[in-house]
Structures are given as structure tokens and as C-alpha cells.
C-alpha positions in Angstrom: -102.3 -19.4 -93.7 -100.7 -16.8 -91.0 -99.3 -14.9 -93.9 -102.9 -14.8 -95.8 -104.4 -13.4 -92.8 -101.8 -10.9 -91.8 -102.0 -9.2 -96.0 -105.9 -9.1 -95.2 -105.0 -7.2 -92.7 -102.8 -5.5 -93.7 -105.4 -4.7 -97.2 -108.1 -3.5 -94.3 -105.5 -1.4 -92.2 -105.2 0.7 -96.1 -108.8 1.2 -96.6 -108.9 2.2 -92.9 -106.6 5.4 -93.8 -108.4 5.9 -96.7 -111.6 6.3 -94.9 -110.3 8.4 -92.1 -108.3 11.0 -95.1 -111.2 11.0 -97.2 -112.7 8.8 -100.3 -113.5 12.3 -102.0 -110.0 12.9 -102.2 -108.2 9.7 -103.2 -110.7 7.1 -104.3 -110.8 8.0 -107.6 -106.5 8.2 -107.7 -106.2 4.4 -110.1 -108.6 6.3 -112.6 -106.1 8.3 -113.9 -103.6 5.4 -114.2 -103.4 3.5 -117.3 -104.8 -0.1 -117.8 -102.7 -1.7 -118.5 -99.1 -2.8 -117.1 -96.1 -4.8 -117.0 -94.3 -6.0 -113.9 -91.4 -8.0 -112.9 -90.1 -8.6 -109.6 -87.5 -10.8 -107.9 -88.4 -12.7 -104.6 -86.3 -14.2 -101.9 -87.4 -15.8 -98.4 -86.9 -19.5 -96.9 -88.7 -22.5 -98.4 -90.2 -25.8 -96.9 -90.2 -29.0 -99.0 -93.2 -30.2 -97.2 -92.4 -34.0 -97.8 -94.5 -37.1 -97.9 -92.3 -40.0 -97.8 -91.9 -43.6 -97.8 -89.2 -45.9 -95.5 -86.3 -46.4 -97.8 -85.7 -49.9 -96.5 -89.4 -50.8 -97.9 -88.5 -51.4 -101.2 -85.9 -53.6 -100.8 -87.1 -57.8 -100.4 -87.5 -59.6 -97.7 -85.4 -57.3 -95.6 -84.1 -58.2 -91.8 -82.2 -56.2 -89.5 -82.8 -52.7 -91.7 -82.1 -48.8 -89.9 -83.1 -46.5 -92.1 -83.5 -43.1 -91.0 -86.8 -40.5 -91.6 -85.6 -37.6 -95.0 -85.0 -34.3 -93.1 -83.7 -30.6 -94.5 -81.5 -27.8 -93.4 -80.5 -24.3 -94.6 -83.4 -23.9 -97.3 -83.9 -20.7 -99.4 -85.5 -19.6 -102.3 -85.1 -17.0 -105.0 -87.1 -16.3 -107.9 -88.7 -14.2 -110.4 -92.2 -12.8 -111.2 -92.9 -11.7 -114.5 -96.5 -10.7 -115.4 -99.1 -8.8 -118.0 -102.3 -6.9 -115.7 -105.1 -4.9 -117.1 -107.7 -3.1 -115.1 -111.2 -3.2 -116.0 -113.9 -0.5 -115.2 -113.7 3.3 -115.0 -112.1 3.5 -111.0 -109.6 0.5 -112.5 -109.1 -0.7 -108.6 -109.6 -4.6 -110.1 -108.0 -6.5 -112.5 -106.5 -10.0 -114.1 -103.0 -10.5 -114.6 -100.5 -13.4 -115.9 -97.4 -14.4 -116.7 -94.3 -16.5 -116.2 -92.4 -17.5 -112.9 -88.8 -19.1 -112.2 -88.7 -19.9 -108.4 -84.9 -21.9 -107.7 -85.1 -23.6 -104.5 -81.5 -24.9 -102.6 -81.6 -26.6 -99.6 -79.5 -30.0 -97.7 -81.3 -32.8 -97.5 -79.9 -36.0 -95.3 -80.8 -39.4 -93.3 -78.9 -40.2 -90.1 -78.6 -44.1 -90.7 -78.7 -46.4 -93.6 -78.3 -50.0 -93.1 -80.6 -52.8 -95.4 -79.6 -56.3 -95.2 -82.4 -58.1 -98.1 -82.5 -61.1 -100.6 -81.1 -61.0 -103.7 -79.5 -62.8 -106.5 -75.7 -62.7 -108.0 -74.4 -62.8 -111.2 -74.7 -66.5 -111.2 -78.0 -66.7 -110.3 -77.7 -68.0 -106.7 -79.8 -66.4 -103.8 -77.7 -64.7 -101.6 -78.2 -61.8 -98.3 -77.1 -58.4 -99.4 -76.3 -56.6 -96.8 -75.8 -52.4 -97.8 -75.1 -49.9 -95.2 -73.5 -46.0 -94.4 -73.4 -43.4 -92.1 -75.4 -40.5 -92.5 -76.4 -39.1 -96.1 -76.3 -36.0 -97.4 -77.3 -34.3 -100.1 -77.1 -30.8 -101.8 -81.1 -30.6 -103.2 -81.6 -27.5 -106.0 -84.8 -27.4 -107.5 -85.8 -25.4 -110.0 -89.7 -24.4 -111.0 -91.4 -23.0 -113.7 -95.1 -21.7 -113.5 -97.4 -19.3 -115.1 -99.5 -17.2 -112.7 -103.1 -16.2 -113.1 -104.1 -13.9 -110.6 -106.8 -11.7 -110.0 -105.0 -8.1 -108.9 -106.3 -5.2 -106.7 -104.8 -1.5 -106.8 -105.6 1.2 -104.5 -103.2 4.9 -104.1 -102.7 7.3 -101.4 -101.2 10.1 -104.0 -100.5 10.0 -106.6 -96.8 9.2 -106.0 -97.7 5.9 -103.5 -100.3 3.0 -104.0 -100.8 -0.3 -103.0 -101.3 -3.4 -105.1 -102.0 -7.2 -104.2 -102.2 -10.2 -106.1 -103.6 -13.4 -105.5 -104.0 -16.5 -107.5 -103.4 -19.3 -108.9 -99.9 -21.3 -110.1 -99.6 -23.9 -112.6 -96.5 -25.7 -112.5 -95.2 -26.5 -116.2 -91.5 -28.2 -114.8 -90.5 -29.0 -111.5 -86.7 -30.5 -111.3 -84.5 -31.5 -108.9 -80.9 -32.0 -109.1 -78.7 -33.6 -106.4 -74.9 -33.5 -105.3 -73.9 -36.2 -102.7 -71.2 -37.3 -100.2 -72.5 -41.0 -99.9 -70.1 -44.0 -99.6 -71.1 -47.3 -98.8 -70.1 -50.9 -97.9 -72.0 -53.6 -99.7 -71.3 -56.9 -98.0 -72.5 -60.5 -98.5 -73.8 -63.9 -97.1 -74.2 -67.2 -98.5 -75.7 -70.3 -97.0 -76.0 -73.7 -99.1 -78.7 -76.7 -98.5 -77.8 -80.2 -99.5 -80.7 -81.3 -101.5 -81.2 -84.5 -102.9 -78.5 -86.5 -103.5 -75.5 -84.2 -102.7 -76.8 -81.0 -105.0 -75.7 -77.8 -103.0 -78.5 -75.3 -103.5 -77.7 -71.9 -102.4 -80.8 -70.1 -100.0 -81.7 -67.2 -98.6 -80.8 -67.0 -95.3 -83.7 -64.7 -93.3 -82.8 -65.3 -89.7 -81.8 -61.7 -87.9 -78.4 -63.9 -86.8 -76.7 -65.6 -89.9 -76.2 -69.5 -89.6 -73.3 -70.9 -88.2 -72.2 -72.6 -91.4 -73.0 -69.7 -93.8 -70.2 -68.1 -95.6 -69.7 -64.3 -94.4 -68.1 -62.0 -96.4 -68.2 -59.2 -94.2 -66.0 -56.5 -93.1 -66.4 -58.5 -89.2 -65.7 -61.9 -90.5 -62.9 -61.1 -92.0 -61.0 -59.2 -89.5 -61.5 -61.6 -87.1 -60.2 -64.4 -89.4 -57.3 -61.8 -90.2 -56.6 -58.9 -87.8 -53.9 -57.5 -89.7 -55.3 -57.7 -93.2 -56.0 -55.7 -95.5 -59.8 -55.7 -96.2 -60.4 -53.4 -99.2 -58.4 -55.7 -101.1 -59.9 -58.7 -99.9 -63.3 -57.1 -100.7 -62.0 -56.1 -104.3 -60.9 -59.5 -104.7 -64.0 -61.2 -104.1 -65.9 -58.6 -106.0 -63.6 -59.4 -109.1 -64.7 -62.7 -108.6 -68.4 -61.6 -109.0 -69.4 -60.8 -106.0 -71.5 -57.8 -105.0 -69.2 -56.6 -102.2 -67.1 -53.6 -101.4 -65.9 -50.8 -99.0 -66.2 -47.4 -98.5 -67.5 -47.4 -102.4 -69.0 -44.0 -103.6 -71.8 -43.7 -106.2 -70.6 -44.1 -109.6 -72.6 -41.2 -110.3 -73.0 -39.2 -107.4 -75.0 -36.5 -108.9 -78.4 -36.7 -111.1 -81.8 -35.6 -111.9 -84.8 -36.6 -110.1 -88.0 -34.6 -111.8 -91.6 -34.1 -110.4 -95.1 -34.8 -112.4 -95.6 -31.6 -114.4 -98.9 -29.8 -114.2 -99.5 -29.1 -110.4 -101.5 -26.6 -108.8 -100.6 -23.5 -106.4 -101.3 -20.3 -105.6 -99.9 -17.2 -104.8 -100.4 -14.5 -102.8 -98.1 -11.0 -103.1 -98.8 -7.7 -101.4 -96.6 -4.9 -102.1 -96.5 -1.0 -101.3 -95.6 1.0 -105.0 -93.9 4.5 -105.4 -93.6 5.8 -108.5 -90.1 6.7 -109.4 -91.0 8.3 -112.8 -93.8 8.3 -115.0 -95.4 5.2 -115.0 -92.7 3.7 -113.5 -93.2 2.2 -109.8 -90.8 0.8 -107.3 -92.5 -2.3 -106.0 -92.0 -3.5 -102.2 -93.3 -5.9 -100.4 -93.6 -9.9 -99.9 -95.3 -13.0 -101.0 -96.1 -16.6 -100.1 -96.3 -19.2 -102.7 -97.7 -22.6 -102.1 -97.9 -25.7 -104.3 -97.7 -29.8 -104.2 -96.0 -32.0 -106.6 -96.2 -35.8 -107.0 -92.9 -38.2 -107.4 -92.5 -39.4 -111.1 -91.1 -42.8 -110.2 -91.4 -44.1 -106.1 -90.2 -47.5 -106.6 -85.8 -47.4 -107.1 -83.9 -48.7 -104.4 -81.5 -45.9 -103.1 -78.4 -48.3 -104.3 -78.4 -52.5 -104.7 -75.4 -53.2 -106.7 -71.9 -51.7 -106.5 -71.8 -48.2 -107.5 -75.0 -47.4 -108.5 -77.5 -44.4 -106.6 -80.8 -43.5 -106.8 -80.8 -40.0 -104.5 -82.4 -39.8 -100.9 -85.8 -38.1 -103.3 -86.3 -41.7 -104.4 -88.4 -42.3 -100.9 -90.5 -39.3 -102.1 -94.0 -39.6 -102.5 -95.2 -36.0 -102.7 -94.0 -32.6 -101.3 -96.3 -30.3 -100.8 -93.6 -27.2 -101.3 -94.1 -23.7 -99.6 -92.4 -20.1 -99.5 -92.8 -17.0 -97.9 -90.2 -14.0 -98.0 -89.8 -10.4 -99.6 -89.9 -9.3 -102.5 -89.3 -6.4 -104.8 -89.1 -5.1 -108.3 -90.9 -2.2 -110.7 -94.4 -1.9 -112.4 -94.6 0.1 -115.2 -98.1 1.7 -117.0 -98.7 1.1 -120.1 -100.5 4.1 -122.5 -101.8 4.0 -125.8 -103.0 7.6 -128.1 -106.9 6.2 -127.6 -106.4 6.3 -123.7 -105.0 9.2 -123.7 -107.5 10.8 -125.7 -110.4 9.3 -123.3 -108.2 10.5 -119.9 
């Protein structure tokens, strides 16, 4: 919103000068330009995800004892490019409609401090166990990459006929929106088993909810078994056991540690881009100036656990439920006029 108010301003700080050199003498300047045009400019400034998201350790069952911590970001940026098509109406040609196609990239590192979900689940042989699934801090490298078309209503005003200024402001509709991740995640999955005797002598294994595990449970945890064996070796123990069918292991990195994690298609923005021209050639401007870009996208699937059995990752997005994604920055590029023989003729 700062940014929007400061281009007004900046639109009412040109009209100013106009006033005080004369309308006489330069109101009548975008006549004599063409009405058509073709632009393209690059843009570059830092970008804020804007995320709405859900606690991790939510979608995991009947979970005790979970530390998950809140999605945050560091070092984002964004580059892009603005294509677009404008034509001025009217005899002074001040006002006008424009479109075209836009590829913004953002990059950015996104990470949580703590992980650590302990929940109830179910083995390969069908008995109820505690998982228990923890790591340090994540992090991941985040690029996304978005295509829109613009449809903006554009303004044009010169000083000379050498220097003018243009703004554009409008809408964006999103037509792809995806995210691709890189992560250094490892993780230990551990286990716990405790067994009822029901009936006559059937051992039935349960779920075992209390924050401290029963005394008779069977641990297999990186804890229990050091203390049983102080000098052991407890990846192999834990390799072992998982041969065995067990969901357990340490310091075990995502099978896949990079992926895809798209947004809905079809989302709404808009864009706002002032610039300053000077006209290098005829009909050929030097565009300068900046923009600010707004728009919000929804999660295409909100529900996958960030990782349950050994190996498998979700990405940090998964806790996504919408980002309402902004930039602001510089841009630049050139705007050339397009003539055609009638036009000439009328000119």
C-alpha cells in the first residue's frame, strides 16, 4: 500500500511541473506518438511469501509430546519479466489498455527450528505401535516460478519530446504457480511397543498415549539403547531392527530430498509499474522505474505428513494453506511505437 501511494504521488508531483511549464506547450506531446506499442521489461526487488500455515504436528494421530516449529524465510528475491501489447485511444492518446505475458522466478530459504512428533501408527504387521519422528532445524532452498498475463489499464504523459512518463496498473492472472524445493533434512524415526494380555493369554499390541512410555513397553530408541549398551553401535542396531520391519532409523535423509509442490492455478493480482521513458531512437524508449506486484495462491493438497515412514518427504510447503505473495523492486527495459502508413497519413 506504501508503494501505491508514493507512485500517486509521484503521478501528481508530474502533472505539478506540467502545470507550472505550461499545458500549451506539452499537453498535447502523446498526440504525436503512435498508438500503439510493444514493451518488455525485466524486474528485480525482494519478495514476501506472505504465508498462512497450519502446525505440522496437526496432521499426524493422536500425537503427544510434539515440537514443531512456526515456517519462516530468509534471503528472498525476485526477478522477472514483463512483456506486453498497449494501444492508446483518443486524439491526446494519454490513456490506454495493455496486456501481455509475465514470468516472475522467486528464490528464497525457507526453514523450521524444531521437529519432533511422537503419534500412533501401525507397522507392517498390522500392530499399533508409537512412532516417534524427530530433527533439528529444516531447511529448505524454495524457487518458485509464476506465470501470469497482465491486463492493465496504462497512462502516458511527456515532458519533450525526448522524456515521458508512463504508469500501469492492473490486474494479474496467475496461469501456473510452482514451487520446487532442495533440502538438508535427516531424521531419526524411532519406535515403542506396549502389549495387553487379553483374554486368555492373547498379547494384543496398543497404543501407548501417556507423555512418559510404560515401564514394560519395548523402546527402541536411540536412549534405550545406549543405556542398555554404552559402547554400541546404534545405527546398526537401528538398521537391524528396521530389516526386521520396523519403522526405525538414524540420521536417515529423504529418499528424495528434492520435489515439486504446485499452487491452484487461476489466482488474482495486480500490478502497479511506474516508470520515467527517454527515447533513445525513434520510437524506441529506455524505460526506468519500479513496480509492486501482489497476488495470493491457495495449497493444492494441505493434508501430507512432512515424513511417516523411513525415507519418505513431503517439503516444509506441505503446512501451507495459502500465501498471499508480494514484490516490490526496480525495474527497467524499452517501449517501442508502433506505426502503420494510415497513421501516418492522419499525423
Amino acid at each position: 500500500m506504501k508503494k501505491f501511494i508514493l507512485t500517486i504521488a509521484v503521478f501528481a508531483a508530474i502533472n505539478n511541473v506540467k502545470a507550472q511549464v505550461g499545458q500549451g506547450s506539452l499537453g498535447d506531446l502523446a498526440a504525436f506518438k503512435p498508438a500503439a506499442q510493444i514493451s518488455a521489461n525485466i524486474m528485480a526487488g525482494p519478495w514476501s511469501p506472505g504465508l498462512s500455515t497450519t502446525n505440522l504436528a496437526t496432521l499426524y494421530p493422536n500425537t503427544v509430546n510434539t515440537k514443531v516449529g512456526d515456517l519462516q524465510h530468509y534471503n528472498t528475491s525476485a526477478f522477472g519479466i514483463n512483456a506486453q501489447f498497449g494501444y492508446f485511444f483518443g486524439y491526446a492518446r494519454h490513456f490506454g489498455l495493455g496486456g501481455g505475458l509475465m514470468y516472475m522466478r522467486h528464490q528464497g530459504n525457507f526453514y523450521i527450528q524444531d521437529f519432533h512428533v511422537e503419534y500412533e501408527s501401525t507397522d507392517s504387521r498390522g500392530e499399533v505401535f508409537r512412532q516417534i519422528v524427530g530433527s533439528g532445524a529444516i531447511t529448505e532452498k524454495i524457487t518458485a516460478s509464476n506465470f501470469s498475463i497482465p491486463i492493465v489499464g496504462k497512462y502516458q504523459t511527456y515532458f519533450t519530446d525526448q522524456i515521458g512518463f508512463n504508469l500501469d496498473a492492473g490486474l494479474l492472472l496467475n496461469v501456473q504457480m510452482q514451487n520446487s524445493y532442495e533440502t538438508n533434512a535427516t531424521f531419526d524415526y524411532e519406535a515403542i511397543y506396549k502389549y495387553d494380555i487379553i483374554g486368555d493369554n492373547n498379547v494384543k499390541a496398543v497404543y501407548d498415549n501417556s507423555n512418559t512410555p510404560s515401564s514394560t513397553s519395548w523402546l527402541i530408541t536411540k536412549n534405550s539403547y545406549t543405556k542398555r549398551n554404552p559402547k554400541g553401535n546404534v545405527n546398526a542396531y537401528f538398521e537391524e531392527q528396521r530389516q526386521k520391519g520396523y519403522n526405525v532409523g538414524s540420521g536417515i535423509k529423504p529418499d528424495m530430498p528434492s520435489g515439486k509442490k504446485p499452487y491452484k492455478s487461476g489466482a488474482i493480482g495486480f500490478l502497479v509499474q511506474p516508470s520515467v521513458n527517454y527515447e533513445i531512437r525513434k520510437d524506441l524508449m529506455l524505460n526506468v522505474g519500479g513496480y509492486y506486484m501482489m497476488q495470493l495462491f491457495s495449497n493444492e493438497q494441505t493434508d501430507q505428513k512432512l515424513t511417516d515412514a523411513v525415507g519418505t518427504y513431503a517439503g516444509l510447503l506441505s503446512s501451507v494453506k495459502s500465501s498471499r505473495s508480494s514484490s516490490y523492486g526496480i525495474s527497467a527495459g524499452v517501449k517501442y511505437y508502433l506505426r502503420f502508413k494510415k497513421e501516418e497519413l492522419n499525423r
